[in-house]
N, C-alpha and C positions, 0 to 999 in steps of 0.2 A: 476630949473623949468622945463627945458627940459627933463629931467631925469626921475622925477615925472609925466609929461605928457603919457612919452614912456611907462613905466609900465602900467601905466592905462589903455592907449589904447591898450596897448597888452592882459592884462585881459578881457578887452573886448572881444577882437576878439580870443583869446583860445574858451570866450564861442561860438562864433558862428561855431569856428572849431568842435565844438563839434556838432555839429547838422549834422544828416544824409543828403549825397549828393545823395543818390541813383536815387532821380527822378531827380536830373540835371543829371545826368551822364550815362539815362538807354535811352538815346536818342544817344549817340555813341554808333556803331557796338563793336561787340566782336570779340575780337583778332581771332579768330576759323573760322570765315567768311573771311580770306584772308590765303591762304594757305603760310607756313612756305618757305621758297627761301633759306636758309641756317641750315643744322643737324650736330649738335655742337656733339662734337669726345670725346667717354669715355674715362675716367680716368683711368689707367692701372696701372699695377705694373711695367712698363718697364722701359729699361732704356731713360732720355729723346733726342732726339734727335728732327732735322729739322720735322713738321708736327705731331709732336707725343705728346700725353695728357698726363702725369704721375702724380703718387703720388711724392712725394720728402722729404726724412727727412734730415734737417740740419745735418751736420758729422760731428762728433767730438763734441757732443752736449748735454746740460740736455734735450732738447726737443725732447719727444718720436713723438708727433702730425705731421704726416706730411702737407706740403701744395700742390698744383694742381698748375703745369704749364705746359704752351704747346706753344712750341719754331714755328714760323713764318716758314710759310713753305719752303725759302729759307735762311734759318738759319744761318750762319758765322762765328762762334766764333772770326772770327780776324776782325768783327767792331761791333760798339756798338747799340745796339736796346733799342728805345723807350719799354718802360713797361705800360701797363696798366695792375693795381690790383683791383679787385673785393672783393667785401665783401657781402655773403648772408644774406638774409633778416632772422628774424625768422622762426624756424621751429614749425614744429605742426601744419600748417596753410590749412585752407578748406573752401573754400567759396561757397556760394549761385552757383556762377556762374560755382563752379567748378575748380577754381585757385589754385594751390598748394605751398606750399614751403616745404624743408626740414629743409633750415638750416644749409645744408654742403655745403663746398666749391663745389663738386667735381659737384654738380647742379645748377650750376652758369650758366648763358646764356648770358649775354651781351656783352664780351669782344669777344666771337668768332662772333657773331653777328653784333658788328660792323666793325671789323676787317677782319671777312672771314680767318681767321688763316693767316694774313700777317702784313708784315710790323711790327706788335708789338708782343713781347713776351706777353703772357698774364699770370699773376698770378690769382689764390683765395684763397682766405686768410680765415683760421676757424677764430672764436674767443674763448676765452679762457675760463674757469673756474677758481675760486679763486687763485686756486694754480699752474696753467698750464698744470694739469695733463689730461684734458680730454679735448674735443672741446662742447661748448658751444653753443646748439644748439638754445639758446632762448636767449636773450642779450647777456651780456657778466660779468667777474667775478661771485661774486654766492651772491641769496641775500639775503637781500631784500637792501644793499646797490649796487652791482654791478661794486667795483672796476675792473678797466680795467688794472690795473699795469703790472698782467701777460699777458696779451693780445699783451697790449704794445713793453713790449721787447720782445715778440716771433717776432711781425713784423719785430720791427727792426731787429732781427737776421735775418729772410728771406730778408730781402730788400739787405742787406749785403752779403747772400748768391746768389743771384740773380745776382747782379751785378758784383760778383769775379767769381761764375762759369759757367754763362751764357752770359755773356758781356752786358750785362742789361746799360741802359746808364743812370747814376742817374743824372742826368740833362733834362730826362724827364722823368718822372712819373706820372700817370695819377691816381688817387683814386677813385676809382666809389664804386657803392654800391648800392641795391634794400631793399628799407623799412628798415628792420632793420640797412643794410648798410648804405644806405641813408643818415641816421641821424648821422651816427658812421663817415661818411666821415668828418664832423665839429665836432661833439660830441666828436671823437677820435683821426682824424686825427688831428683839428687843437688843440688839449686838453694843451698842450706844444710848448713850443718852437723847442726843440730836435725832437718832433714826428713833427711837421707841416714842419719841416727843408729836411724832406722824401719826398714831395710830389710837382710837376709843377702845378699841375690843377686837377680841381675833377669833379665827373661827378654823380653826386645824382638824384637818380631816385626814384620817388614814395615816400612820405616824407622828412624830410625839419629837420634841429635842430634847434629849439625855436620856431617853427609854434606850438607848443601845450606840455603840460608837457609829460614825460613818465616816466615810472617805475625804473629810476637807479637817483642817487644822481646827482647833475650837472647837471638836466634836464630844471631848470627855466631857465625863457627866461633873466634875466638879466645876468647869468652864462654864456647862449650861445651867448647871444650880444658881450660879451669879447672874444669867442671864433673865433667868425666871424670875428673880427677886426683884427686878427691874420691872414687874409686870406691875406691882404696886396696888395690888387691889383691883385693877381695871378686869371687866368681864371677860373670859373664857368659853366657846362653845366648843367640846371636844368631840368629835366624832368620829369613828372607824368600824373596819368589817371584824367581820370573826370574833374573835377576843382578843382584838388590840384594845379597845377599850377597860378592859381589864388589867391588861398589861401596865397601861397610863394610868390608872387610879392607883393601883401597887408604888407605882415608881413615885408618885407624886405623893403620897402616902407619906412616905418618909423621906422627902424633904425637908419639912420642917417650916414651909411655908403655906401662909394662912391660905384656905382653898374654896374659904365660903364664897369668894367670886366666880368660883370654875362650875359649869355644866356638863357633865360627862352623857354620851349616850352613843350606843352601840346602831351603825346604819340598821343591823337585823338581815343584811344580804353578808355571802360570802364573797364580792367580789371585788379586785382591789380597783376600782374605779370610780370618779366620779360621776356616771350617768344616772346611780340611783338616783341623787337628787331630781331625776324625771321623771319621777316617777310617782305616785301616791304611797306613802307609806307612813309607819308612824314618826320616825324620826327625822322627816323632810318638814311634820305638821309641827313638833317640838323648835326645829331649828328658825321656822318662820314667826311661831313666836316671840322668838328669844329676838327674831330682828325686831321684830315691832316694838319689844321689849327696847331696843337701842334705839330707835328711833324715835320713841316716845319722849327717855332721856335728855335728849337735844336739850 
């Protein structure tokens, strides 16, 4: 009976996800009206070291695709660093307002944003196409199904490579992710046992997995309810513009799963982008918190 409750009300409330927020949300400032306080450091060919952004391809490897990390500006190899990984939203993206995405790693803004290049090694992560051979700038796998398989074991091979040749400390791993990320942080991250087994805590920004269907297979909300349950307790930092966040407390609501681990908070900008995190605001000072919060943990 509960069961049958849950879906119903979830149907519901997909429909009312689907109705435009623009007049709730065109009453918060735009990200542009507070000048940026931290400029996130190009992706280089170099080699990586202490402060430095690089490409990096896995050695010794079937994987040509490289991945974007940029090592803590006092960097150590002889002790272990906290990892936060990013995952970019879709690419192709242009908004009314002017907001961008590409959809590559190397345009990723959050993790230097809340971090200021310290204390965490930062990764971003492509995702994949069918066969791992290209980086996938719009979901992931190729579709109209969007298996993530190759996606998958690329991570895992970077997560592995991270931690043997940068002293990555897999005992804290943070999985964040903008929009498309967002939803990939549960859609993908917790998709398994073995992949959810990579990660401490996640950090989804701008979109939610099971707040509304989307275009890959495994998108209904009863496929994500199983997926979420798979979270297990572990910590949640939830973030978005407008009233998505609102949206995601509703839906999570009635689940049915315990939520004293999740942190809900609204960026406070209307734009659907990750630059606010460059910015000073309230919920950039909550989210750095909540790292220090996970890095304490260790």
């Amino acid at each position: 009976m509960w069961h049958r409750h849950f879906v119903m009300t979830l149907v519901a409330l997909t429909f009312v996800m689907d109705q435009p927020v623009t007049a709730q949300s065109s009453t918060l400032p735009d990200l542009r009206t507070v000048e940026a306080d931290v400029s996130v450091p190009e992706a280089t060919n170099g080699t990586p070291a202490a402060g430095q952004r690089c490409f990096v391809k896995l050695a010794e490897s079937r994987w040509e695709i490289p991945y974007v990390i940029c090592l803590p500006q006092d960097w150590d190899p002889s002790k272990l660093w906290p990892v936060f990984v990013e995952l970019p939203g879709n690419g192709g993206y242009r908004d009314a307002l002017g907001d961008e995405c590409s959809g590559l790693p190397q345009d990723c803004h959050m993790g230097y944003g809340f971090t200021k290049g310290q204390n965490w090694i930062w990764v971003c992560l492509p995702f994949l196409n069918g066969d791992g051979s290209k980086t996938a700038v719009q979901w992931w796998g190729d579709a109209p199904r969007h298996d993530p398989a190759a996606t998958l074991l690329y991570w895992k091979a970077v997560m592995a490579d991270v931690h043997a040749r940068f002293s990555g400390d897999q005992n804290c791993v943070v999985l964040a992710g903008f929009s498309r990320g967002a939803i990939a942080c549960n859609a993908l991250g917790l998709r398994d046992d073995a992949t959810s087994s990579l990660w401490t805590a996640f950090l989804p920004c701008s979109h939610y997995d099971g707040v509304r269907s989307w275009p890959f297979s495994a998108s209904d909300q009863e496929t994500a309810l199983r997926r979420l349950q798979r979270l297990n307790g572990r910590p949640q930092f939830i973030c978005g513009e407008g009233t998505q966040t609102e949206e995601t407390r509703k839906y999570l609501s009635m689940t049915g799963v315990k939520l004293d681990s999740l942190t809900i908070v609204p960026t406070g900008f209307r734009n659907h982008s990750d630059a606010w995190t460059l910015r000073p605001c309230e919920a950039r000072s909550k989210a750095r918190a909540w790292l220090d919060t996970i890095r304490a943990s260790r």
